[in-house]
N, C-alpha and C positions, 0 to 999 in steps of 0.2 A: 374514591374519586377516580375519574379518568384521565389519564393522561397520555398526551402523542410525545415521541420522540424527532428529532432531525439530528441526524448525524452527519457534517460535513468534513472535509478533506481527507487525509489517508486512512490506511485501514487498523495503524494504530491508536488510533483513534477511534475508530470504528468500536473495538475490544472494549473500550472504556465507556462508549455508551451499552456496549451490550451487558455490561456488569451493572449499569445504573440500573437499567429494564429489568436486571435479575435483580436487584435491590429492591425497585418500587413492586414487583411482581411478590417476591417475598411478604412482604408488607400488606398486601391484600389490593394494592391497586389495579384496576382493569385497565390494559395497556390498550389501545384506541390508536389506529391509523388515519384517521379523518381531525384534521384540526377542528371541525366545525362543530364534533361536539364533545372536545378533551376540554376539561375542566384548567387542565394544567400542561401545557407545553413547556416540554424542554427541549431546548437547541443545542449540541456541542459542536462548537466552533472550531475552525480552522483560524490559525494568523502569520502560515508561513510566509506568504509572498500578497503583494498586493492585488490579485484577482482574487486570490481564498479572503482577503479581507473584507474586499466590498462585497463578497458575495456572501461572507455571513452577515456582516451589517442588513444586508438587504432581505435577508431572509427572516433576521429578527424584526426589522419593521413589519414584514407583509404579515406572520404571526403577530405583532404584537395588533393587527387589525381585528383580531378574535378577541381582544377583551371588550368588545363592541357588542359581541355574541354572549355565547356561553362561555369563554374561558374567562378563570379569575385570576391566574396566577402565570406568569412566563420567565420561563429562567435559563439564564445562560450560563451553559460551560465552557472548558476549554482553551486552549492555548488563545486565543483574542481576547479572551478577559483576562489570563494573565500577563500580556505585553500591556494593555489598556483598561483596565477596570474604572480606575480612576475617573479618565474623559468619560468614556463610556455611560458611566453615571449619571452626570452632567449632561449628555445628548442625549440619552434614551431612557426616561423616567418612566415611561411602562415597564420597564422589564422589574419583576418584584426582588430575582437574585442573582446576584452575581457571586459563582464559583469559578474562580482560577483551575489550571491543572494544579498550581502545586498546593491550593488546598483541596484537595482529594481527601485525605484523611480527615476530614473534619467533613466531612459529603453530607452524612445521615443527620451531623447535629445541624448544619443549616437550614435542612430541608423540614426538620421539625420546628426550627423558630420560626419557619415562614409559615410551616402549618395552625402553629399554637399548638402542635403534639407534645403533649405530659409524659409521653413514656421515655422512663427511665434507662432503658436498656441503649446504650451503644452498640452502632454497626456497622459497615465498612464494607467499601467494596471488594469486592471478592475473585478472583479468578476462575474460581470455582462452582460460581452462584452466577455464571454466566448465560443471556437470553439468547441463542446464536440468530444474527439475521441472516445469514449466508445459503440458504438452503439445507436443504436434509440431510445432504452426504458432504459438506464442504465446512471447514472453518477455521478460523485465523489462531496461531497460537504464538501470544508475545511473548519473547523471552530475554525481552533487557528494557531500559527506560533513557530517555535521556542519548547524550551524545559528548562523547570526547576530541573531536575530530577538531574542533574549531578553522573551520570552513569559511577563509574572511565572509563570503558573499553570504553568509546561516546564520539564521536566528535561535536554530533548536536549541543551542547550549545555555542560550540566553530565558529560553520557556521553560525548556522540560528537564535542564538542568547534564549536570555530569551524567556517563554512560553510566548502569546499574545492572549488571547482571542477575537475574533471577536464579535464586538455586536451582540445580539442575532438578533433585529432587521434588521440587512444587512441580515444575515445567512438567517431568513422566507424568506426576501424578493428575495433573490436569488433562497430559492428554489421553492418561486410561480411563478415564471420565468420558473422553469427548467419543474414543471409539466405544465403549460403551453403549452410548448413544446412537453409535450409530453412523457419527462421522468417519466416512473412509479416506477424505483426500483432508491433509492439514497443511497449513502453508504458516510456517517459520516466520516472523518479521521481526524486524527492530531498527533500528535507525542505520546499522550496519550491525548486520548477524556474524557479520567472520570476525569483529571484536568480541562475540560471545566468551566470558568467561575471563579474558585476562584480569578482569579484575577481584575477581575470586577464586581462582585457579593459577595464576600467574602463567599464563599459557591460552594462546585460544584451542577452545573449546567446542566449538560449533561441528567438527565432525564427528565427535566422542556424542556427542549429545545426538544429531543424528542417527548416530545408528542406534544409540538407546530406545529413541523411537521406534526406528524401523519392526523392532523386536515386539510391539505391541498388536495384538492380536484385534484382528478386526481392521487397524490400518492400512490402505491399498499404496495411497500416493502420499510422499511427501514432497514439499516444495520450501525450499529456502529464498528471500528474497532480500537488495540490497546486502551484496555480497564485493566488499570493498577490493581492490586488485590486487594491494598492497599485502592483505592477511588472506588471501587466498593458497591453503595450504597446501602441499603432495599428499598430505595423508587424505581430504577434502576430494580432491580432485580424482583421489583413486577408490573412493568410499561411492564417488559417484555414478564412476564409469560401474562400479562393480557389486554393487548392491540395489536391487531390483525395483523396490520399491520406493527410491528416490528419483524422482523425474530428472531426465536429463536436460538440464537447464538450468544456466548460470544468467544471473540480473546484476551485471558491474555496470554501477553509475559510475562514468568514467569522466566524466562532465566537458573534458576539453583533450587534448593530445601536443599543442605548442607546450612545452616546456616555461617558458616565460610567464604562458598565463597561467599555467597548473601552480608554480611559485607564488602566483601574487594570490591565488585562491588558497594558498598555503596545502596545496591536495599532498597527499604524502608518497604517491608515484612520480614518476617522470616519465615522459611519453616511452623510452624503451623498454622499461618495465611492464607498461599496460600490451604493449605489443608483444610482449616476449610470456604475459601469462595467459594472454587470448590464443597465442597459437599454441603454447601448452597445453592449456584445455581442447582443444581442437585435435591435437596432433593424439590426444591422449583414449577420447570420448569419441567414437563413431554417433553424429546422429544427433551430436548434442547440440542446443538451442541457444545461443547466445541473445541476450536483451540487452539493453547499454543508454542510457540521457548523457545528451550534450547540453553544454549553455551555451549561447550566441550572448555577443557584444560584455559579455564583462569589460570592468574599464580598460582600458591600455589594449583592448583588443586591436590589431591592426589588422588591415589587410592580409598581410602574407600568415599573420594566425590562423585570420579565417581558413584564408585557402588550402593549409596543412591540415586542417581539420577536414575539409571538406574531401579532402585528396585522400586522407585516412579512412574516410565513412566509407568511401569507393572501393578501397582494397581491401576494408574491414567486411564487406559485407555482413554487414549485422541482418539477424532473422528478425528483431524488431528494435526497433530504436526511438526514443523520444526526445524531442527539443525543446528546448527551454529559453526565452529571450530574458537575460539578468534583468533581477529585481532587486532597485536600490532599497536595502531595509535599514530600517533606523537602529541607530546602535550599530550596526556591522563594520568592522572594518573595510571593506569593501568601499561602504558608502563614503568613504572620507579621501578612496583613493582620486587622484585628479584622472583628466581623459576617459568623463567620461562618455559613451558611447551613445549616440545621438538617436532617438527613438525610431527613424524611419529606417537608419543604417541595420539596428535589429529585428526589425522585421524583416530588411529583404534578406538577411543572412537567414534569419528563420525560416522564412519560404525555402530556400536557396537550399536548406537544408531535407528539408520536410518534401520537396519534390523528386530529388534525389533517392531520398529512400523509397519514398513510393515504389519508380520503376527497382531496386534491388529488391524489397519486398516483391513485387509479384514475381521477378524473376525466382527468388529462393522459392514460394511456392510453387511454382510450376515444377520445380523438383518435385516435391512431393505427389503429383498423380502418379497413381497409381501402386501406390505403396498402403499397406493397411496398418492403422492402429487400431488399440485399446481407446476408448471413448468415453466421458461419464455423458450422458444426454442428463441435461438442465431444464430443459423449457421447451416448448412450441411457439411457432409466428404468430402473429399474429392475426394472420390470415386461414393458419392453422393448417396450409400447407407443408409445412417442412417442422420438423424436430431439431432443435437445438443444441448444440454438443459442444466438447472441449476434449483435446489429450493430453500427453506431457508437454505439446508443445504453447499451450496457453494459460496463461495467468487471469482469472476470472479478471473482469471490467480492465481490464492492461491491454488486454491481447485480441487477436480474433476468436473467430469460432469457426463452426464446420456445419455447414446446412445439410440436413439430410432429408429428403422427399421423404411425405411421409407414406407409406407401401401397407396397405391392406394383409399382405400377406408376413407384414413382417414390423408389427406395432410395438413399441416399446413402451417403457412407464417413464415417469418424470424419476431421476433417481438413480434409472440403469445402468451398468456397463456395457460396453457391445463392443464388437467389433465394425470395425466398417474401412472401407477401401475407398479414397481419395480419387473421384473422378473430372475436379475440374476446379478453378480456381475464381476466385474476386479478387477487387487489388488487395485487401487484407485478408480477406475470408476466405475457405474452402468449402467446395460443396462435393457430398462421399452419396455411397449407399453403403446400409448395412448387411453384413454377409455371414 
């Protein structure tokens, strides 16, 4: 049979459709990129916040208009079936199944009762049995599950359950598979990577693991992301500055900077803290990249919150930064707190925010002309004008990229590394020639 995939929200998420893909693919299925003639669509769902909900809700209706077509079968995975399976059921009687994250381990036997498959054998998703969609030379390697942080305004503790460290052992052994294959740049995730390990190690672990990698042959780039401020180590921080093959660049969701509100979100820094490891990393790393998400209007946010925030974005000059306007989630602690923050008041803070970086973003790129890196080229325009690129300083679909004219005399493949010198800027984007 055929079947299409949709994979929505983060990229750990991402990893668990690309194991399903290696699952149905195992199994002899032909994977199909066209809904219009997959036999069988599956959707995995997002249900962090409420735009990742209507947008998978809405994505399962527009598929589930193909069992009109050729599709017989549509099935939902994913953290929104497990906050809502139940309703879900009741409002959307096209879809034929419903798989939660936490029944993951039971994946293969469902998919067989919905097929009427007799076969005997048990199978499971695999880390190893992974379909990469990330391109040729890129791909995501998770190395924990779940979240301990309990984050008033966060639902993940409540979907994907307690943090779960992966053995280190699986995690090497996976990624001497993946450069194996071929992939050179691996990017680290987990709901916060600088918890890696304390709870199988009694210790974090993330920079031991690290360089475990580093050491595998065929690996160019690594990239760690969601790296909390609080477990941001010296051994970390000095592993970065000084081992080659780790991108220089740190991704602290630092979400706020008032004290008050960092309290009521229960974050486990205090604004001097987040200040005093930003400029360590700085003070420490020439060149290094900081990335950082705020939230606008959590409840009790005031005024003079905002403005300490906004005051910090200015002196923090962050290389990239994203904004977030709180989302009341059900079940959160958050949601039960009083004050709260009036819909239009989060917007203008969000604007208010998101304008502000703009002009520091292009001012920090305008740094960069004339300076050369290392590049992997990804893709061409679509116009087919310019080659498409990324260095240490971008996090694939997060971040910008770097346009590069494309030069007769100096053509590249999809895949490549190069060099190239930084000759002019966009408000996010760079555009280089190669040299």
């Amino acid at each position: 049979m055929k079947i299409g995939f949709i994979s929505l929200g983060c990229s750990k998420n991402l990893v668990d459709t690309e194991m399903m893909i290696g699952l149905f693919k195992k199994h002899g299925f032909e994977i199909v990129n066209n809904p219009k003639v997959a036999e069988i669509i599956l959707i995995n769902t997002c249900g962090f916040i409420n735009s990742a909900k209507e947008e998978a809700i809405n994505t399962i209706l527009e598929m589930s208009e193909y069992k009109k077509q050729n599709c017989k079968y549509i099935i939902a995975t994913g953290c929104l079936v497990k906050r809502y399976k139940e309703e879900l059921k009741k409002e959307i009687p096209e879809v034929d199944l419903w798989i939660g994250c936490d029944d993951y381990d039971e994946f293969w036997e469902d998919i067989k009762k919905l097929l009427s498959n007799n076969d005997s054998k048990k199978d499971f998703l695999d880390y190893q049995n992974r379909n990469i969609t990330t391109g040729s030379k890129t791909a995501y390697l998770k190395i924990a599950e779940g979240c301990s942080n309990n984050c008033t305004y966060c639902a993940i503790p409540m979907i994907r359950g307690a943090y779960i460290s992966r053995p280190k052992e699986d995690i090497i052994k996976e990624a001497k598979e993946l450069a194996k294959n071929g992939f050179e740049e691996l990017i680290v995730i987990a709901q916060d990577t600088t918890k890696y390990g304390i709870d199988l190690y009694g210790k974090p672990m993330l920079a031991n693991l690290l360089e475990e990698i580093s050491k595998i042959q065929g690996v160019r780039w690594i990239r760690f992301l969601y790296a909390y401020p609080e477990t941001i180590t010296d051994d970390l921080i000095k592993l970065v500055k000084e081992n080659p093959k780790i991108c220089k660049y740190f991704d602290i969701p630092i979400q706020h900077i008032s004290n008050s509100v960092l309290k009521r979100m229960n974050r486990k820094s205090d604004g001097k803290s987040i200040k005093n490891v930003i400029k360590t990393i700085r003070d420490s790393i020439p060149d290094v990249i900081i990335r950082s998400t705020v939230m606008v209007g959590f409840p009790g946010e005031t005024n003079e919150d905002f403005e300490e925030l906004k005051e910090f974005v200015k002196e923090a000059k962050f290389d990239k930064l994203g904004a977030f306007k709180y989302s009341k989630e059900d079940g959160t602690p958050a949601s039960k707190i009083k004050n709260q923050v009036h819909p239009q008041t989060k917007k203008r803070r969000f604007r208010e925010i998101m304008e502000l970086q703009q002009e520091i973003s292009k001012n920090n790129l305008k740094d960069k002309i004339g300076k050369t890196y290392e590049v992997l080229v990804e893709a061409t325009s679509l116009d087919g004008k310019y080659y498409i690129a990324r260095s240490y300083m971008d996090v694939p679909d997060m971040d910008g990229v770097i346009f590069v004219l494309k030069d007769k005399a100096n053509l590249k493949n999809v895949g490549e590394f190069a060099m190239c010198k930084i000759t002019n800027v966009k408000e996010y984007d760079l555009i280089g020639k190669f040299i």
